[in-house]
N, C-alpha and C positions, 0 to 999 in steps of 0.2 A: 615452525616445523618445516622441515626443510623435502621437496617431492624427490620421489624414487626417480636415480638414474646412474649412470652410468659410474659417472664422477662420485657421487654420494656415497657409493659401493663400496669403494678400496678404502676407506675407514672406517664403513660398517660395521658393529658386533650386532648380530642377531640376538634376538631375546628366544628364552627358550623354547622348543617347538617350530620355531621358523626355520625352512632349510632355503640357504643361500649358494648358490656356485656360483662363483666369479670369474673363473676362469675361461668362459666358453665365449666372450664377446668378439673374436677375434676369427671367426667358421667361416668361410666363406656360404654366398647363399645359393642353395639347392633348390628349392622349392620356390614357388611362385601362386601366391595363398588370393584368389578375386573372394575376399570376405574378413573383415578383421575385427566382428564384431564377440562377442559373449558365446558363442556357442565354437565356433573354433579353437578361439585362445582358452579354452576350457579342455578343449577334445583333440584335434589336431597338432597344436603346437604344443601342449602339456604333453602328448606321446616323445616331439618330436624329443625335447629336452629330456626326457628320460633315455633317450638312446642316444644323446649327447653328453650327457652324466658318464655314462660308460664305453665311451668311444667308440659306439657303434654305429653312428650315422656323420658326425663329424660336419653337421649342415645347419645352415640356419633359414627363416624364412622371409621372406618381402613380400608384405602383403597391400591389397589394392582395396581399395575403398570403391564398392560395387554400386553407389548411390552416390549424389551431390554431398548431400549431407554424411559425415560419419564419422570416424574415431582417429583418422589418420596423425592430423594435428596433436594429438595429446598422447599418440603409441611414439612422436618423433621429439616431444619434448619429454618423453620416459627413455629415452634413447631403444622403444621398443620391450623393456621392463616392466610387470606388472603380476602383484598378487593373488595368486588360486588357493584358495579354501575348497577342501573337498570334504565332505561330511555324512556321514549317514550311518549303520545299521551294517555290522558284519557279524555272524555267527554268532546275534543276540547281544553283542560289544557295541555302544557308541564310541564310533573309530573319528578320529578327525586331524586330515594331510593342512599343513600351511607350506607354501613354496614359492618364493622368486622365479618364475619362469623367463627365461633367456635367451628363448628360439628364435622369438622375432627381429631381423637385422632394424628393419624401416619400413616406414609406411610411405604408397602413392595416392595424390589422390588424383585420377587420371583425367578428371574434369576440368581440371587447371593445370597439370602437367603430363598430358596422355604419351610426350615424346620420351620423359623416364623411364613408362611400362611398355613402352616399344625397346628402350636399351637392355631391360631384361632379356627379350629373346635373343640378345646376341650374345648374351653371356654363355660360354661353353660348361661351365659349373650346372646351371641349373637343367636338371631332368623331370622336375614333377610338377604338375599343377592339379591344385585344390582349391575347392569350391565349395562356398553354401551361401547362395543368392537367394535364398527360400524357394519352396515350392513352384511359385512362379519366376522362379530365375530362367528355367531353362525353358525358354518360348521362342518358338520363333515369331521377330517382330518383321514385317512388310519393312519399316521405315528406316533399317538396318542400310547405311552405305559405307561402302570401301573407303571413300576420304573424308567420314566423320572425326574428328576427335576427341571423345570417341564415339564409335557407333553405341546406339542407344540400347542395347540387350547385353545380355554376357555373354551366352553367344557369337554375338557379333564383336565384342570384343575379343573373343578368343577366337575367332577366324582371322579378325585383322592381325592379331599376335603372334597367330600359327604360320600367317603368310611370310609376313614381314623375317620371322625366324627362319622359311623354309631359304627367304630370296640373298636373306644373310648366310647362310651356310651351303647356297647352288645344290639346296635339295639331298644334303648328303645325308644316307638313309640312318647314321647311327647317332645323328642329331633330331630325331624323334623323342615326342615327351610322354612321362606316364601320365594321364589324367583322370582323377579319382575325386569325381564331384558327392557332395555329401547333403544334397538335396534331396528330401524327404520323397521321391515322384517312386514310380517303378519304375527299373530298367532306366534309371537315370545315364550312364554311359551312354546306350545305346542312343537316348533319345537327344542326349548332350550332338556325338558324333552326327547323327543325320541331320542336324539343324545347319552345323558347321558347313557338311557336304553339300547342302543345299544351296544354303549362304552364297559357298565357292563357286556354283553353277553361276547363281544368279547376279552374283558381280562380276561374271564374265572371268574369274582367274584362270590362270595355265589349268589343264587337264592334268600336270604333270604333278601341280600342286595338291590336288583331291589325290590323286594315286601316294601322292607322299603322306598324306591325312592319313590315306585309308589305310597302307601299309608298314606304317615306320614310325605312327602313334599308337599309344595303347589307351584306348577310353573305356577304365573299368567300372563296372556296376557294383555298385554298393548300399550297405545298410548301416549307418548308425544310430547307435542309443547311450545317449546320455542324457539325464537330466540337468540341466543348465539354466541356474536362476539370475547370474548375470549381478550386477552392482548390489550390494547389501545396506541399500540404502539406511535402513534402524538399525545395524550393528556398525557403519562406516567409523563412525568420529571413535569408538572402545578400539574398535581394532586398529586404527591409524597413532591409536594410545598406546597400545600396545608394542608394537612395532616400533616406532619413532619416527614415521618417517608418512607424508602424505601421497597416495597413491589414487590418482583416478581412474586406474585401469582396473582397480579391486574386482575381482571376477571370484564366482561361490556355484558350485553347482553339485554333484553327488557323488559316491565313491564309487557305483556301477558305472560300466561302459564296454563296449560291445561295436565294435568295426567288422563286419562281415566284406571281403572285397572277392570278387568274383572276377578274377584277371590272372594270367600265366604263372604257376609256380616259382618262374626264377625270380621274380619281383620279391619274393620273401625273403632272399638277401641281399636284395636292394633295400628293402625293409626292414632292417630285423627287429619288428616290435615284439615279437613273441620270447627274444631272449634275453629282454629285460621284462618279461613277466605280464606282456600287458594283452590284453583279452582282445586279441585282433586274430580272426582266422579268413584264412585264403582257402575262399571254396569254389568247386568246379559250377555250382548254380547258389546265389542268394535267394532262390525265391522260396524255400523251405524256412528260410530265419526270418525271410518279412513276411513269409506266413506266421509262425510263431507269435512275432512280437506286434503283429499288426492285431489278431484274433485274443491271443493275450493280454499283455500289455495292453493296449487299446481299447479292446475291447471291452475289459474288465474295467476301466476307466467309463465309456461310452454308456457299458449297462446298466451300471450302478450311478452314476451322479444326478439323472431326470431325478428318480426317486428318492436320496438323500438330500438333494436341493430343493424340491415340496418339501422336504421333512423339516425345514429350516437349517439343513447344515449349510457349513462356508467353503471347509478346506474340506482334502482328504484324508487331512489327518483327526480330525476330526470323525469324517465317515469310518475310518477303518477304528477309532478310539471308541463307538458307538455299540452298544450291544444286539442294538437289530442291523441297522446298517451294515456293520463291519461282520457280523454274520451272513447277511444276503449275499455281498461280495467275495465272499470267499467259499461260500456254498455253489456263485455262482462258476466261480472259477474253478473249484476242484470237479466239481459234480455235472455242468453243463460243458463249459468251456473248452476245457483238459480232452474229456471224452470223445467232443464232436471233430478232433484234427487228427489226420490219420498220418501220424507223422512217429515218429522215435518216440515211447514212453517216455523213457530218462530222459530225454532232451528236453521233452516237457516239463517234466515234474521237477527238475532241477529249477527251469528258466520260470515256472511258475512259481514257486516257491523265492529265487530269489525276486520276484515282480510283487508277492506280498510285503518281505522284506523293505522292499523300496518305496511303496504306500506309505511304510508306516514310519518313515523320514522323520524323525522333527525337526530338522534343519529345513527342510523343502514345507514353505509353504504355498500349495499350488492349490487357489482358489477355484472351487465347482463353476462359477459363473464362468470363467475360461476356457473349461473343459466344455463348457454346456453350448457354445457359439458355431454354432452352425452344424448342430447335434443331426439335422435332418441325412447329412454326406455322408457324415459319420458312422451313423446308426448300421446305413446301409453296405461298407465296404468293413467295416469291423465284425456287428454283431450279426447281424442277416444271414453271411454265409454260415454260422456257427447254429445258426436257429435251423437253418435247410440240412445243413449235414447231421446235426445229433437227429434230425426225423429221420433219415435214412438211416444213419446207422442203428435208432434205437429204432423205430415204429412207433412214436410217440414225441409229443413235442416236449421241449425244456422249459416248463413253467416260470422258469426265474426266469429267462432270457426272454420271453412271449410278455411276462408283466414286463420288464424291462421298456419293451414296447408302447405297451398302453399306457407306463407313468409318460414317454417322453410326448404322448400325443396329451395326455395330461396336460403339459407344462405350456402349451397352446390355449387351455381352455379361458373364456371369459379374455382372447386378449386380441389390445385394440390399437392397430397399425401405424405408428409415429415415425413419419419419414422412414427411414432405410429399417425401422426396429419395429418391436413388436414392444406394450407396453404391456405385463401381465403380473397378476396378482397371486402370490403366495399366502401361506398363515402369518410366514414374519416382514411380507408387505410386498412393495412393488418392487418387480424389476422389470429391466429392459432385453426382453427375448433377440438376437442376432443370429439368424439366419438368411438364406437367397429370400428374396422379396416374394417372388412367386410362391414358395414353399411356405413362408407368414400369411400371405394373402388367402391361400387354399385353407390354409387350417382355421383362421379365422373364421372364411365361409361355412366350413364342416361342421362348426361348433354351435352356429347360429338356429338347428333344427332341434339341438339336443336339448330335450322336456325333464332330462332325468330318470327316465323309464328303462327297464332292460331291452326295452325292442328297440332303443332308439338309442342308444348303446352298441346293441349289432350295428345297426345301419349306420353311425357314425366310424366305424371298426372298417364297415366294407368299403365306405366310401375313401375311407383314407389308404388303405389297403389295396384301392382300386387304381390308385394313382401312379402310373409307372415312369411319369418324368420324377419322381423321387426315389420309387426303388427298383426299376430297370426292369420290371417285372409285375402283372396281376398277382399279389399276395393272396388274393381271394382262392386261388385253384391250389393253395397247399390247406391240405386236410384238415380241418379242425383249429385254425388260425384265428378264422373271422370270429368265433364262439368264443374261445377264448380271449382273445382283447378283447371283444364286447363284455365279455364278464367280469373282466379286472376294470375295463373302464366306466363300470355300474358300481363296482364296491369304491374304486376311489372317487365317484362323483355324492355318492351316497354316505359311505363310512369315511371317508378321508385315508387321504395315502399312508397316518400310523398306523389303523385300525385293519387298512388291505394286507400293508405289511410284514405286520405283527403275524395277521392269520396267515399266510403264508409262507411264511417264518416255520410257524407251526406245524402246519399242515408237514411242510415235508419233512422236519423233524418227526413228526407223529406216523 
């Protein structure tokens, strides 16, 4: 069987349901993509080609292998070519996209040819650079230098990038680039741009160079969301049947998606994703939509998995397929969740509503243990605020989101410290708890006084409650908190987390 490329194409017949364009290999390249892993070529470059479908973007990408190790080698033996499955749940219809995606020219990998990714910035074609070096992409490193090849951060690759382009073009201002990193942080731009500025102090560059940074680049803030599960490793060999043709670039992720960019209006016809239909919006602040999806989305994932994962579930599809489960989370989300953001009704109820829809995937299978890693950060920058604002706004706390709580200190209980993890015990056996070390080690200690009584249930609630290197804050001094964990952390040490559940299930049905 012969692998997907360039050559293989032009006698190609697609089998049915595959959509193939062939004629787009020939674009010059616009963009300059530092990430070329599963979640781009899903999000990114699948936009890009849908607005080279229709002659609206006319560009193609080169992307950079942000790590030693990565995918470059096998996107340049696809000549850049590679298959997205998109799958999921529309208006109650299992919908499912197959497509040849085309966007990508080639791939660098800059750790053995850093001098390629420096001939990009002299190309007068390219205006944009995108990014998603994960979370921790955008740091600034101390060890970052001017004549590395390359410096070791991405930052620091994109300062040597920015210069080297400023000293090739003698700084002319309308050779500035848009850059739209897609790193999960807040205020990603912003915090992209000051690392750079810094950078440029500290390697001693012209002044002339930071004023060219600061004025004549555009480092927009942004949010996106899509689910991206990346190689379909148990469907690979049917689908490569199907097809004819072997693809290791096979990429699978969801039919939702969501680009929020928070940068100058005229870029939207520099862009134009929205006229080929694609759910990208240019807002004057993003910090209303990663409220939304952080509080929602997130959140509703964060609150509900402690508790469905004691219960024995795996996935969430699974949780939401459950009749107690898949009612907790959705009671949690319409009734707690929805009400405590004081944000646009509809804006909610639409983006909740399609956020159940997305749950209940069965294409996506997105294991609780995953979601459950490092649940202590989580808990706090998702559900937390959503627990504080329903008490002001209602004068009473939100009982799902509160038990949400005392299952995830639950999920600590009886567990015993293995190098970097925590080893603990469910009803359908062991697993290995991943969180910060300090944050395993305290709860481990919390656990050790607990006799099984209701008093010592409080006292386990306030002690945990009381720790503000985990939630930034004394929990003890909002009203009627400490009582309540202690009292859900009595019924699940006593009845078990079905039986707590279940009653409260109940309870507020009743």
């Amino acid at each position: 069987m012969n692998k997907l490329n360039a050559n293989m194409l032009k006698t190609y017949t697609p089998p049915a349901g595959l959509t193939v364009a062939t004629d787009l290999g020939s674009l010059p390249e616009r963009i300059i993509q530092f990430g070329e892993g599963n979640f781009l070529r899903a999000f990114v470059d699948w936009m890009v080609h849908q607005m080279n479908k229709k002659g609206l973007f006319n560009g193609r990408v080169v992307v950079v292998q942000p790590i030693a190790e990565g995918l470059v080698d096998k996107i340049n033996e696809q000549d850049g070519l590679y298959t997205l499955l998109l799958r999921g749940i529309q208006n109650g219809q299992v919908v499912e996209q197959q497509e040849v995606i085309s966007s990508v020219s080639r791939g660098i990998n800059p750790y053995t040819d850093w001098a390629a990714c420096l001939a990009c910035a002299e190309n007068p074609d390219i205006e944009f650079v995108i990014s998603n070096t994960t979370e921790a992409g955008i740091v600034y490193n101390p060890a970052d230098r001017p004549d590395q090849a390359p410096p070791v951060s991405f930052p620091g690759k994109l300062t040597a990038y920015l210069y080297h382009r400023f000293r090739h073009f003698r700084g002319a201002p309308e050779k500035g680039l848009v850059i739209l990193p897609c790193e999960l942080i807040d205020r990603n731009g912003d915090n992209l741009k000051a690392i750079v500025l810094r950078l440029a102090q500290e390697w001693g560059l012209p002044a002339a160079f930071s004023n060219w940074v600061d004025k004549h680049n555009v480092f927009t803030n942004t949010l996106v969301d899509r689910v991206v599960i990346g190689y379909p490793k148990d469907e690979a060999a049917a689908l490569e049947a199907q097809f004819g043709y072997r693809d290791e670039l096979l990429d699978a992720g969801e039919l939702f998606h969501l680009w929020v960019i928070e940068g100058p209006k005229e870029l939207a016809r520099r862009l134009p994703f929205a006229e080929v239909g694609l759910n990208v919006v240019w807002a004057e602040d993003v910090t209303p939509y990663r409220t939304r999806k952080v509080r929602v989305l997130n959140g509703a994932h964060t609150c509900s998995v402690p508790a469905s994962f004691l219960y024995g579930l795996e996935t969430v599809q699974e949780m939401m397929e459950h009749p107690v489960t898949g009612k907790f989370i959705r009671q949690a989300i319409w009734e707690e969740i929805v009400p405590s953001i004081s944000l646009d009704r509809d804006m909610l109820k639409d983006f909740a509503a399609s956020v159940i829809e997305r749950f209940e995937n069965p294409f996506i299978k997105h294991y609780l243990s995953s979601i459950l890693l490092n649940s202590s950060s989580k808990f706090r920058a998702r559900v937390l605020p959503s627990i504080l604002e329903y008490q002001k706004v209602r004068g009473e706390l939100p009982r799902r989101l509160v038990f949400s709580l005392a299952a995830l200190i639950a999920v600590y209980k009886d567990g015993v410290i293995e190098g970097s993890g925590m080893r603990c015990r469910r009803g359908a056996g062991e697993f290995i708890m991943k969180d910060d070390l300090p944050v395993l080690t305290f709860m481990a200690e919390s656990w050790q006084s607990f006799d099984g009584s209701p008093e010592a249930a409080v006292r386990l609630a306030a002690k945990v409650l009381a720790n503000t290197s985990i939630w930034g804050e004394d929990l003890n001094a909002v009203p009627g908190l400490k009582a309540m964990v202690g009292d859900f952390l009595a019924q699940i040490a006593v009845n078990g987390i079905h039986r707590t559940l279940a009653g409260l299930i109940a309870e507020q049905e009743g």
